[in-house]
N, CA, C and O atoms as a MOPAC input file, in Angstrom:
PM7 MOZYME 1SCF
protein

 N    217.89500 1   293.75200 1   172.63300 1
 C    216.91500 1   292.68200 1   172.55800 1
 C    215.49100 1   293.23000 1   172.51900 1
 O    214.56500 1   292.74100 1   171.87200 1
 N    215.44100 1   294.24700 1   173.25100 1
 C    214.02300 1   294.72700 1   173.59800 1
 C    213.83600 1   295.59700 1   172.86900 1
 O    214.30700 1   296.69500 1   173.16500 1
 N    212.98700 1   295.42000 1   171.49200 1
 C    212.73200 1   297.11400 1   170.05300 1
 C    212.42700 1   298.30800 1   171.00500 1
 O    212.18000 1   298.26300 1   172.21000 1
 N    212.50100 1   299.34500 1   170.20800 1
 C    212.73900 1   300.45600 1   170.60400 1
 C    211.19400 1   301.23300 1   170.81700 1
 O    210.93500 1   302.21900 1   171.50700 1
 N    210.23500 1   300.35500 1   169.91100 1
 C    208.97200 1   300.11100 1   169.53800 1
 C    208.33900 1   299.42800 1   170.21600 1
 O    207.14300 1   299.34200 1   169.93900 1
 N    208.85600 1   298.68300 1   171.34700 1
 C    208.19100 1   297.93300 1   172.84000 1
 C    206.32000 1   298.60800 1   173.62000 1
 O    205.40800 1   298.06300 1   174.24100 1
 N    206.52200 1   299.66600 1   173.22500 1
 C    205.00900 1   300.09400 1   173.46500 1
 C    204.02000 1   299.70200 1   172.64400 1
 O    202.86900 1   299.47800 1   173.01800 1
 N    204.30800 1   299.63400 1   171.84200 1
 C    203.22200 1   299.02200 1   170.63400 1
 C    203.01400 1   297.91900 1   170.59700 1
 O    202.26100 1   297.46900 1   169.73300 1
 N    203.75400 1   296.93200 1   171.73700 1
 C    203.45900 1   295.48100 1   171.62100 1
 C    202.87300 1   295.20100 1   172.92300 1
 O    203.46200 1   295.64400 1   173.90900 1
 N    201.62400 1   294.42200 1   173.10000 1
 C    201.46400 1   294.88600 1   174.33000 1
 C    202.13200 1   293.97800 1   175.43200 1
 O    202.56300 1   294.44500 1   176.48600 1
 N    202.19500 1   292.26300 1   175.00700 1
 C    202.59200 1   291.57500 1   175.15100 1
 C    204.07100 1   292.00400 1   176.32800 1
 O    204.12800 1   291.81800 1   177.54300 1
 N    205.07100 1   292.58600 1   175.44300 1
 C    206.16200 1   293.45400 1   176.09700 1
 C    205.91600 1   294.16900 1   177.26400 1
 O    206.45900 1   293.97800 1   178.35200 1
 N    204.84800 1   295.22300 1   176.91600 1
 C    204.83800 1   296.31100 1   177.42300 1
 C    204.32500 1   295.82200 1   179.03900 1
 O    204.61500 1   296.50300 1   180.02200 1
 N    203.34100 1   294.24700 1   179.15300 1
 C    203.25600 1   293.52900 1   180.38600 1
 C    204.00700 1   293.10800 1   181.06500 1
 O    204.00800 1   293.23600 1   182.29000 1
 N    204.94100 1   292.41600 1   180.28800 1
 C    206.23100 1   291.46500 1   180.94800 1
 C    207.26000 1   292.68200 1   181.54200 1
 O    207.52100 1   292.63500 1   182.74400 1
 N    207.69900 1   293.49600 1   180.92800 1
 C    209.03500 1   294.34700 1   180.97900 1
 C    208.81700 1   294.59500 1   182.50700 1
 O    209.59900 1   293.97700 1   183.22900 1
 N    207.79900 1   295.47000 1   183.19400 1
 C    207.36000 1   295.67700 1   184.35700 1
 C    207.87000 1   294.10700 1   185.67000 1
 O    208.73300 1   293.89200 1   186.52000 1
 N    207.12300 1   293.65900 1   185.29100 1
 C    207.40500 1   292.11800 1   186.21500 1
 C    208.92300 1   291.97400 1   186.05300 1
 O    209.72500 1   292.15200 1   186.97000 1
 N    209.25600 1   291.61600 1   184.72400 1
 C    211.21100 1   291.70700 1   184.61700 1
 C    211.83300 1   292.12100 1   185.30000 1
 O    212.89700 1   291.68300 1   185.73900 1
 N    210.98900 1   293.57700 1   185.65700 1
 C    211.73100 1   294.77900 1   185.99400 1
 C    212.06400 1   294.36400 1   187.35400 1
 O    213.21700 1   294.05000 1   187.64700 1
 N    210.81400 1   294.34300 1   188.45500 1
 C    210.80700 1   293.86600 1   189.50300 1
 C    211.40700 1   292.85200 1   190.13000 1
 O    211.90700 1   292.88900 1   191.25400 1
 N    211.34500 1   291.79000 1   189.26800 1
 C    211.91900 1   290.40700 1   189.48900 1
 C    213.47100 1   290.72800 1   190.01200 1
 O    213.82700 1   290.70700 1   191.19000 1
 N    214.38000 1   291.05700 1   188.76100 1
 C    215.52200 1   292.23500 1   188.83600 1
 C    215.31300 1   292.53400 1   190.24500 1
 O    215.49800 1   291.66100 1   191.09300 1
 N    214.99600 1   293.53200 1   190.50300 1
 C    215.31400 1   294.35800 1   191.73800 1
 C    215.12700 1   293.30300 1   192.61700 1
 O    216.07500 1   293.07300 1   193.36900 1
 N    214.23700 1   292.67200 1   192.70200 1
 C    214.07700 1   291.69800 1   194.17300 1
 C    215.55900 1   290.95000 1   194.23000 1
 O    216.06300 1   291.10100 1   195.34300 1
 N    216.35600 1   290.20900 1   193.35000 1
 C    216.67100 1   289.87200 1   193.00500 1
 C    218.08900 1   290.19700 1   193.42300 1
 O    218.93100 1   289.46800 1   193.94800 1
 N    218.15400 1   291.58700 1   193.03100 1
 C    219.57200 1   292.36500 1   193.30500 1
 C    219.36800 1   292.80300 1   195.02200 1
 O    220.40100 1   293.23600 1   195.53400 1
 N    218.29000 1   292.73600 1   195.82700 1
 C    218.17000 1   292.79800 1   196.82700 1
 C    218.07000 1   291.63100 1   198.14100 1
 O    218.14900 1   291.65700 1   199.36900 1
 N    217.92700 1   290.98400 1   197.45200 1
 C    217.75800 1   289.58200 1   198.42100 1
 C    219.00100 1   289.08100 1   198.86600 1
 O    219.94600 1   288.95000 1   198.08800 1
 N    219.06900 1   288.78700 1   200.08300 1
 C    219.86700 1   288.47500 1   201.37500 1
 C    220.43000 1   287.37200 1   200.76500 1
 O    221.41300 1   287.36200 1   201.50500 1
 N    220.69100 1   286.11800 1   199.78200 1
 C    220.80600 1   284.92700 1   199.22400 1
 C    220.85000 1   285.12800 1   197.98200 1
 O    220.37400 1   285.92800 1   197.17700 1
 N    221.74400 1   283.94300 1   197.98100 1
 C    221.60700 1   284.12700 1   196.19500 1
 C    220.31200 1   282.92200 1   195.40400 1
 O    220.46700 1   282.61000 1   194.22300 1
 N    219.39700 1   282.49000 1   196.02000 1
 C    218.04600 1   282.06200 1   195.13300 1
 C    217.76100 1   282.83400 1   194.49200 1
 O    218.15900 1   282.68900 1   193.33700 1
 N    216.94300 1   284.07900 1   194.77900 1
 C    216.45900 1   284.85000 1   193.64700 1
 C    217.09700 1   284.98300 1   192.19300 1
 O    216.66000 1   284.88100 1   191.04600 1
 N    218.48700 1   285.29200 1   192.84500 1
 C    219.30800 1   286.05900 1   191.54400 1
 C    219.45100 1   284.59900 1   190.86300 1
 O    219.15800 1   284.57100 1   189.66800 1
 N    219.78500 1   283.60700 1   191.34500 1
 C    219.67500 1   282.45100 1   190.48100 1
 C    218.67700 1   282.02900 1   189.47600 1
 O    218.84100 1   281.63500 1   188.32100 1
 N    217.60400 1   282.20000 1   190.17900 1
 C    215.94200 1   282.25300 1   189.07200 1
 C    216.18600 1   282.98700 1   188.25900 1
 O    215.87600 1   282.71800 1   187.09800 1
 N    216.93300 1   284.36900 1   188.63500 1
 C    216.17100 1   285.49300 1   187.50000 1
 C    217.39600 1   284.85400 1   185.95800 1
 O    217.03000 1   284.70600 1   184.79200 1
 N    218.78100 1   284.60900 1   186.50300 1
 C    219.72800 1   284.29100 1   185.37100 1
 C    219.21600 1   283.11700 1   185.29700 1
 O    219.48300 1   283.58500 1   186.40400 1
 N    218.69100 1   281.91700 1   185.16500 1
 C    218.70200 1   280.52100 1   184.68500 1
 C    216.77100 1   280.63100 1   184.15600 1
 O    216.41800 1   279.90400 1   183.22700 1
 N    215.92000 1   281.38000 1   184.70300 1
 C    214.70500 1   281.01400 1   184.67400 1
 C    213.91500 1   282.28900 1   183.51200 1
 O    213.55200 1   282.20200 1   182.33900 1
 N    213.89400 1   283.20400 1   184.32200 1
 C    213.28400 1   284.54400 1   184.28800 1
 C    213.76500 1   285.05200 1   183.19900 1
 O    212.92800 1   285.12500 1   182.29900 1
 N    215.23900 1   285.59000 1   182.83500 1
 C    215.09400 1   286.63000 1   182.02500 1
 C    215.42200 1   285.41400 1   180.71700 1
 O    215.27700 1   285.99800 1   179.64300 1
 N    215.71300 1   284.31000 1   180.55200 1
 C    216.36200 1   283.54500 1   179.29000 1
 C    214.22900 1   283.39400 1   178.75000 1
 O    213.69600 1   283.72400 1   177.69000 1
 N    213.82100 1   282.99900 1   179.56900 1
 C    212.47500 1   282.74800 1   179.18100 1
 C    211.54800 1   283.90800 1   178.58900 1
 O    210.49800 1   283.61100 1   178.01700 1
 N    211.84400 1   284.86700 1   178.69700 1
 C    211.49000 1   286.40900 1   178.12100 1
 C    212.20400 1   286.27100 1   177.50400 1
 O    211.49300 1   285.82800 1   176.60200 1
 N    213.34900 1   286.24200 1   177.02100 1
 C    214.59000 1   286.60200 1   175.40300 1
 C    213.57200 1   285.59200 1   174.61300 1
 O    212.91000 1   286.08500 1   173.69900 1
 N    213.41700 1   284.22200 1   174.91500 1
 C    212.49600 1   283.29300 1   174.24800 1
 C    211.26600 1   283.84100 1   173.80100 1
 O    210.86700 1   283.68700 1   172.64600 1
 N    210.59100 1   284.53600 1   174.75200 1
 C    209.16200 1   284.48000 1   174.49700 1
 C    209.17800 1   286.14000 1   173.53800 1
 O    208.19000 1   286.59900 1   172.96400 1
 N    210.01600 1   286.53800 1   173.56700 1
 C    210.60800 1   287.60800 1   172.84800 1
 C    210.71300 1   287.07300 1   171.18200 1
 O    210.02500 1   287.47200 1   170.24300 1
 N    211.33800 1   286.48500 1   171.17100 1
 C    212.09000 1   285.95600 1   170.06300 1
 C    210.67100 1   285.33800 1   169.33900 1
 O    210.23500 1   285.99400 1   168.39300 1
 N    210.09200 1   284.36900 1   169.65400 1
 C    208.97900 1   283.52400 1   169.14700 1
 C    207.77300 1   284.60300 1   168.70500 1
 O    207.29000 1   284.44000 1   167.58500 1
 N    207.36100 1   285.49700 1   169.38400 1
 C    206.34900 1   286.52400 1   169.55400 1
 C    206.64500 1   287.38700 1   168.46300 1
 O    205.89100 1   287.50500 1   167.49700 1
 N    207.85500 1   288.06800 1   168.60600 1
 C    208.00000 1   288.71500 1   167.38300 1
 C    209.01300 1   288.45800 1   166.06900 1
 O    209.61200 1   289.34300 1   165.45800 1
 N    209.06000 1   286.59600 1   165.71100 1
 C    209.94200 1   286.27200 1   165.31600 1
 C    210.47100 1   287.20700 1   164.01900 1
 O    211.12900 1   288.21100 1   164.29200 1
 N    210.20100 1   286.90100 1   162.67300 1
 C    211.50000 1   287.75700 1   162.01100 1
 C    210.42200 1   289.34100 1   161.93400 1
 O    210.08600 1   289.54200 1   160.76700 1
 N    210.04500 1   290.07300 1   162.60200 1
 C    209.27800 1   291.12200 1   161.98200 1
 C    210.69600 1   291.84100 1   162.23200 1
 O    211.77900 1   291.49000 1   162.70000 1
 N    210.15300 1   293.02800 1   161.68700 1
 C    211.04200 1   294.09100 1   161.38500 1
 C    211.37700 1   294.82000 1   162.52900 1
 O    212.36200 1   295.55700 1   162.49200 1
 N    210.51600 1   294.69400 1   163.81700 1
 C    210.47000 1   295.56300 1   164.67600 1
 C    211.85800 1   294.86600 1   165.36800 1
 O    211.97100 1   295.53100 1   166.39800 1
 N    212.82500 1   294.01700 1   165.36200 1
 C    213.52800 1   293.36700 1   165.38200 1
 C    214.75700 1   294.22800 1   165.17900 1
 O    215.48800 1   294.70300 1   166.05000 1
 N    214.84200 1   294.33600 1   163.90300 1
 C    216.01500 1   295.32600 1   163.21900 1
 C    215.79100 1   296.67900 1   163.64800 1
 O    216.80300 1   297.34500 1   163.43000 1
 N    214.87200 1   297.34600 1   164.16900 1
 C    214.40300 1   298.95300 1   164.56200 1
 C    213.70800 1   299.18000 1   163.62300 1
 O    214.41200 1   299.95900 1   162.98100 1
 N    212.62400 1   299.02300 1   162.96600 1
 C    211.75900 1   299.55300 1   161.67000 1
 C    210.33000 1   299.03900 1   162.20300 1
 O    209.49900 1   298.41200 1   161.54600 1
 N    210.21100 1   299.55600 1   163.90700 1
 C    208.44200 1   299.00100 1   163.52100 1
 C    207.39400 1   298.77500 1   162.31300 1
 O    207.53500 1   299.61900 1   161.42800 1
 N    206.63100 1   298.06500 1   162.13400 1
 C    205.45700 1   298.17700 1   161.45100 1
 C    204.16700 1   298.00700 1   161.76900 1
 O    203.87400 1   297.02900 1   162.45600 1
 N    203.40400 1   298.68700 1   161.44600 1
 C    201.85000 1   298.95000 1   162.19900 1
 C    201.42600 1   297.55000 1   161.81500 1
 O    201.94500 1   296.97000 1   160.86100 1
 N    200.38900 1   296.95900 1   162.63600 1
 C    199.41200 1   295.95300 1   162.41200 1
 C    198.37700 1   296.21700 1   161.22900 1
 O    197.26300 1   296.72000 1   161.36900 1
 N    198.94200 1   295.79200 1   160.06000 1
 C    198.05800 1   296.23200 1   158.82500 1
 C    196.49800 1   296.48500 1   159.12800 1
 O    196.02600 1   297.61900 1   159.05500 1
 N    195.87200 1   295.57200 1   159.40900 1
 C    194.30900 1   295.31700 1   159.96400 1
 C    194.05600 1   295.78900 1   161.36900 1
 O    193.20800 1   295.32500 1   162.13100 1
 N    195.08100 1   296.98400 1   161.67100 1
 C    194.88300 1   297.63400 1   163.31600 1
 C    193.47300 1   298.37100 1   162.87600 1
 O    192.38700 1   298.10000 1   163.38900 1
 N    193.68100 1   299.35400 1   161.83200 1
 C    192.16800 1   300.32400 1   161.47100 1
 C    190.57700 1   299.79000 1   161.57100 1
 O    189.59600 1   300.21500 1   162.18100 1
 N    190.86400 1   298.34100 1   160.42800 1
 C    189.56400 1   298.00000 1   160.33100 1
 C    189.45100 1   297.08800 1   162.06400 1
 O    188.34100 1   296.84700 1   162.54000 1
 N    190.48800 1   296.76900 1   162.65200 1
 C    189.81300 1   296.05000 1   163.87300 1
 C    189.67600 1   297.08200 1   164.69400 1
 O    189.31900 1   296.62300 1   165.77900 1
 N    189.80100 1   298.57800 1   164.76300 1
 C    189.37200 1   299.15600 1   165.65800 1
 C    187.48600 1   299.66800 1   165.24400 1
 O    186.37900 1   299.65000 1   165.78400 1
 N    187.99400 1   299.99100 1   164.22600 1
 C    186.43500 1   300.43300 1   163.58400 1
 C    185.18100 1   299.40300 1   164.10000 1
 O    184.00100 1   299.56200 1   164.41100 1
 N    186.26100 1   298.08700 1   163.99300 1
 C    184.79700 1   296.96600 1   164.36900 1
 C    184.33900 1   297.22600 1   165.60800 1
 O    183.16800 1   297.43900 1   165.92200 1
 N    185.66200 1   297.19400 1   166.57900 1
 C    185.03600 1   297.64400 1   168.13300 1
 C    184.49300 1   298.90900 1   168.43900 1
 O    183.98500 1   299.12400 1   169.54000 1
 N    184.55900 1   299.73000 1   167.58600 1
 C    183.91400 1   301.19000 1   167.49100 1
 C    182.18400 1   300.90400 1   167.26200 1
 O    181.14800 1   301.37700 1   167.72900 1
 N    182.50100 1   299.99000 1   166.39700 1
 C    180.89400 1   299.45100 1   165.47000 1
 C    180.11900 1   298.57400 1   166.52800 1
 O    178.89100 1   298.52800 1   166.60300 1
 N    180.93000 1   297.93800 1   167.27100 1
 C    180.07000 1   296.84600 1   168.18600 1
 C    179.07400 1   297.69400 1   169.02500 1
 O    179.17500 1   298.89400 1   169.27600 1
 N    177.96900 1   296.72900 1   169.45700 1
 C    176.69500 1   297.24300 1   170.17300 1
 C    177.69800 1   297.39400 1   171.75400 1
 O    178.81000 1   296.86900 1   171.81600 1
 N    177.40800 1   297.77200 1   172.32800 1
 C    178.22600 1   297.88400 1   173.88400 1
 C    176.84500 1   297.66600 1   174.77700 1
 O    176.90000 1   297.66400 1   176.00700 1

C-alpha cells in the first residue's frame, strides 16, 4: 500500500510516524479500545487518505515520478527576498 517512494511524499512521510505509534500503543494497551480505533478508525483512514492523495499516479505501481514543476518551484524560493 505504502510506495516504495514514500519519502518523496511528504504528506506520507508525516502520517507513517503517528501510524507507527498509534500501532504500538495499541499493541500495548491493557484493553482492547485502542486496538479497536487503530482497525476500524486509524489505519482504514490512511489507506483512504493514501489512495485519494496519490490517486492513479504511478508511484502506485512502483515507478515514482518527480513533480514536473519541482525545479522551477524551487528556484522561485531560491529567488524570493527572505
Amino acid at each position: 500500500m505504502v510506495p516504495v517512494c514514500w519519502p518523496h511524499h511528504a504528506h506520507i512521510a508525516r502520517e507513517l510516524p503517528v501510524l507507527a505509534v498509534l500501532r504500538w500503543e495499541s499493541e500495548n494497551a491493557v484493553g482492547p479500545q485502542l486496538m479497536e480505533e487503530w482497525n476500524r478508525y486509524a489505519f482504514p483512514m490512511f489507506c483512504d487518505r493514501m489512495a485519494q492523495r496519490l490517486g492513479e499516479s504511478t508511484c502506485r505501481t512502483g515507478r515514482h515520478q518527480d513533480w514536473p514543476a519541482e525545479g522551477r518551484y524551487t528556484a522561485s524560493l531560491d529567488a524570493s527576498p527572505r
